[in-house]
C-alpha positions in Angstrom: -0.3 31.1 -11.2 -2.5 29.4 -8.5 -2.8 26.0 -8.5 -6.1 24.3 -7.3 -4.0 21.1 -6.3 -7.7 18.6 -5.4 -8.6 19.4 -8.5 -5.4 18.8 -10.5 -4.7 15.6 -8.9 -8.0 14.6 -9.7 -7.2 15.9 -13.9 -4.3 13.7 -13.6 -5.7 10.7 -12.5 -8.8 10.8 -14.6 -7.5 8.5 -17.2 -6.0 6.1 -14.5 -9.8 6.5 -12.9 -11.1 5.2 -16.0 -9.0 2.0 -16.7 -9.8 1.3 -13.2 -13.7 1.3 -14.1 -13.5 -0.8 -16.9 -11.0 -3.2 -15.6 -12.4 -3.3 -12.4 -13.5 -7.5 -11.9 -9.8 -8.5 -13.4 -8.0 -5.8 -11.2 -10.0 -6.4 -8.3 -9.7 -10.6 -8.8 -5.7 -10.4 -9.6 -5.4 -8.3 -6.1 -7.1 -10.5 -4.2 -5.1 -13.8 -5.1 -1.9 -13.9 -3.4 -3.8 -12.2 0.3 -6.6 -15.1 -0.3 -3.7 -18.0 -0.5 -2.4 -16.3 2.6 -5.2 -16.3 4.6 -5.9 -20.4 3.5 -2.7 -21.1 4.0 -1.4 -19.2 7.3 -5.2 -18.6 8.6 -6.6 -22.2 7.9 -3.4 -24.6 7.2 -1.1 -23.4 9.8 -2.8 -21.6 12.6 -6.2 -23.6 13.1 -6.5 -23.4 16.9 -4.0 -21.4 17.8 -4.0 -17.7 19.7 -1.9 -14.9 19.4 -1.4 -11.6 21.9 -4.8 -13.1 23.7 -7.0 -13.5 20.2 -7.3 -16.3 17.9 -4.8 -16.6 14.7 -7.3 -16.2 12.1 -8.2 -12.8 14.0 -4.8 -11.6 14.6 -4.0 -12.7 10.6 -6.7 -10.8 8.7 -5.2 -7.2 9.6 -1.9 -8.3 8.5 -3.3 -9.8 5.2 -5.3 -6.5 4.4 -1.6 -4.6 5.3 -0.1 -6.5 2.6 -2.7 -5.9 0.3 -3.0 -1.8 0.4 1.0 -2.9 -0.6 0.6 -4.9 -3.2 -2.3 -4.0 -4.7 -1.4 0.3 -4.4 2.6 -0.4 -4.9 2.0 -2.8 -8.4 -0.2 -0.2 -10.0 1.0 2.8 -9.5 5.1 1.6 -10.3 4.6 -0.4 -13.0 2.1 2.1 -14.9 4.2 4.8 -14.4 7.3 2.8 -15.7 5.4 1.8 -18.9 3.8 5.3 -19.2 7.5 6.5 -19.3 9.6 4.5 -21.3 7.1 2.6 -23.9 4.5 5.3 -24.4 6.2 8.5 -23.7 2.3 9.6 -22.3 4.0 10.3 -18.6 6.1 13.3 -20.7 2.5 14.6 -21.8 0.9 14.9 -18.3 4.4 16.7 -17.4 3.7 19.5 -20.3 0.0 19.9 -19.0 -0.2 23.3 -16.5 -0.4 21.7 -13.5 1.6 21.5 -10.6 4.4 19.1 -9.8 2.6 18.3 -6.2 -0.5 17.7 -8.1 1.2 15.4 -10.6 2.7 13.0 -8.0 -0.5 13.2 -5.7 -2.6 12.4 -9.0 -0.4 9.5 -10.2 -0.8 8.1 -6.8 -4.8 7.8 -7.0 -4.6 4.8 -9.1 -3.1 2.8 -6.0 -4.9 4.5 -3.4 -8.3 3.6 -5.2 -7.3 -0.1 -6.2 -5.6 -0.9 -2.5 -9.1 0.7 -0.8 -11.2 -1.5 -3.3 -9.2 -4.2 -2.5 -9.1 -4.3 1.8 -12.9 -3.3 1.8 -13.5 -6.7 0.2 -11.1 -7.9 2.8 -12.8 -6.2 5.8 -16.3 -8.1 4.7 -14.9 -11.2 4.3 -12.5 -10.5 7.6 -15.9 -9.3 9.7 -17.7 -12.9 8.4 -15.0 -15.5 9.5 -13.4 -13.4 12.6 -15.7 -12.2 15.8 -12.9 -10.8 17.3 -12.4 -8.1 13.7 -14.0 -4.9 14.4 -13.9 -2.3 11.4 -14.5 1.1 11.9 -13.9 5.1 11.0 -10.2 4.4 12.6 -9.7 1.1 10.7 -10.9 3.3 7.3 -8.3 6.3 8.6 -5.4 3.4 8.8 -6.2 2.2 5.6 -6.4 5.3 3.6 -3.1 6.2 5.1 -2.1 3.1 4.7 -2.6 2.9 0.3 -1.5 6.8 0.0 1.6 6.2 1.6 2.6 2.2 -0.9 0.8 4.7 -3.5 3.7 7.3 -3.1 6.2 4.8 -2.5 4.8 3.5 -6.7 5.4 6.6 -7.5 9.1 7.1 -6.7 9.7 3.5 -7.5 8.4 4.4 -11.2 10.1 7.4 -11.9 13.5 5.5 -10.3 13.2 2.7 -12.6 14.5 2.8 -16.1 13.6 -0.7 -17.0 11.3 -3.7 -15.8 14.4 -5.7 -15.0 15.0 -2.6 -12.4 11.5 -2.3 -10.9 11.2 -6.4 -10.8 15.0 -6.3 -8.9 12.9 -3.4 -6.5 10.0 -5.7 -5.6 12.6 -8.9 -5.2 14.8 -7.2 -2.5 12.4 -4.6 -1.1 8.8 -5.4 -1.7 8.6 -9.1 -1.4 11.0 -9.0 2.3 8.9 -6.8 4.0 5.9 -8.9 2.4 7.3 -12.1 4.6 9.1 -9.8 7.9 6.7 -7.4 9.1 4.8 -8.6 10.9 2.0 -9.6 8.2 1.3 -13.4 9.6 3.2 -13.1 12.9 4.3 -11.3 16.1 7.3 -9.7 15.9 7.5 -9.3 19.6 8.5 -12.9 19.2 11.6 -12.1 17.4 15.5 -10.7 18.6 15.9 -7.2 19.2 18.2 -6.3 16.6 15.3 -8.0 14.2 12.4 -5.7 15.5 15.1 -2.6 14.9 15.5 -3.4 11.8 11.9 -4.6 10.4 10.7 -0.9 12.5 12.8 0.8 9.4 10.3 -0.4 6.9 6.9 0.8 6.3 4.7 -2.4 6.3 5.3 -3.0 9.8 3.9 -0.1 10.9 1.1 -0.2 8.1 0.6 -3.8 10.2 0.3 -2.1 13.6 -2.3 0.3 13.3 -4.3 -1.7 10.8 -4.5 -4.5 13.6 -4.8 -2.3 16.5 -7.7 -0.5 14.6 -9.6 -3.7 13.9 -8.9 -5.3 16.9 -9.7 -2.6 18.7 -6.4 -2.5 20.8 -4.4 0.4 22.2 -3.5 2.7 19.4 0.1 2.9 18.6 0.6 6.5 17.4 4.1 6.6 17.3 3.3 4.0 14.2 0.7 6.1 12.6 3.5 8.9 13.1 6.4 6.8 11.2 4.0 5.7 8.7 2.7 9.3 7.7 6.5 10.0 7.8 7.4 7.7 5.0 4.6 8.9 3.1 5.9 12.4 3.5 9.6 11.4 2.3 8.1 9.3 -0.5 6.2 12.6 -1.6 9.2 14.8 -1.3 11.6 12.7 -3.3 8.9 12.0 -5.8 8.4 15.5 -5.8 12.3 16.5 -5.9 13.4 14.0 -8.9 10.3 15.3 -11.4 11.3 19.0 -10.7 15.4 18.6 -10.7 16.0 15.3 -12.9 15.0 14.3 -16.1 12.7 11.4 -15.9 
């Protein structure tokens, strides 16, 4: 049987698609909380007046806070949906016995995040564009962002199907999710830092989500061999999601 896997995905996330729509002003306004107290906080309270790599704080800040956000905001929904969807409504076991493919089930769950994360930064970028001269959005800042969202999407997705109870997913984002919210390079240089620290924070995704989001609308030197690692993690995220809904019961 062939399997039209764009149109599949998009089957599969229909539903998700349409919460979206008619929760949109309290998704959209719970998202953009916690990067709005950053950008007060680290942008206005702590930085005023101060320059980083040759561009002013609140320049050098905004690419980080819209790198957090295509986390939080595509990481949350996607894991936490697909958590409740398995263990409190048994609906996840439905889209399982539909006839589509398991590529198309993993890509589809993942839409959800992509679509809240993009919503999300594009406020980000306006408001970013407004109080930064230096921020310079683009088709190569839209690129980084996309990839940025499908690969925390992905990374939802595994994270739900892992997780066989909120205490789990809540002990995920404690030692995972908020760590690499604080060490990656988010709201400060990590050139700064010892080596054996950059070594370690270049294992995890945000900082590279962080490098090519900044380098894109900053218009700096591209750093490919971050856009490489980052597509990377998306890829193993996909394949393990992949792997545990074909050889595990979820």
């Amino acid at each position: 049987m062939k399997h039209n896997i764009a149109l599949e995905s998009w089957n599969v996330a229909w539903s998700d698609m349409c919460y979206l729509r008619r929760n949109l002003p309290t998704v959209v306004l719970s998202s953009l909380v916690t990067p709005l107290l950053y950008l007060v906080a680290f942008g206005y309270g702590m930085g005023e007046g101060q320059s980083v790599a040759g561009v002013p704080y609140i320049a050098y800040l905004i690419p980080g806070i819209i790198a957090l956000s295509t986390l939080s905001s595509s990481f949350s929904s996607v894991g936490n949906k697909i958590l409740v969807q398995r263990k409190f409504y048994s609906s996840f076991d439905e889209l399982r016995l539909c006839p589509v493919s398991t590529a198309s089930l993993v890509l589809g769950k993942s839409l959800l995040g992509m679509a809240r994360g993009a919503i999300c930064s594009i406020i980000l970028i306006v408001l970013g564009s407004i109080v930064a001269p230096d921020f310079h959005p683009g088709p190569a800042l839209a690129a980084a962002l996309l990839l940025s969202c499908l690969t925390f999407s992905l990374l939802g997705v595994l994270a739900g199907l892992l997780a066989d109870s909120m205490s789990k997913m809540n002990l995920f984002t404690s030692t995972v999710i908020i760590p690499m919210t604080f060490l990656c390079g988010t709201v400060f240089d990590i050139s700064r830092m010892p080596d054996w620290f950059q070594y370690a924070v270049n294992a995890l995704p945000l900082t590279h989500s962080s490098s090519i989001i900044r380098a894109t609308a900053l218009d700096w030197a591209f750093p490919w061999g971050s856009a490489a690692a980052l597509g990377g993690f998306a890829l193993v995220f996909f394949v393990l999601s992949y792997y545990i809904l074909r050889c595990r019961n979820v």
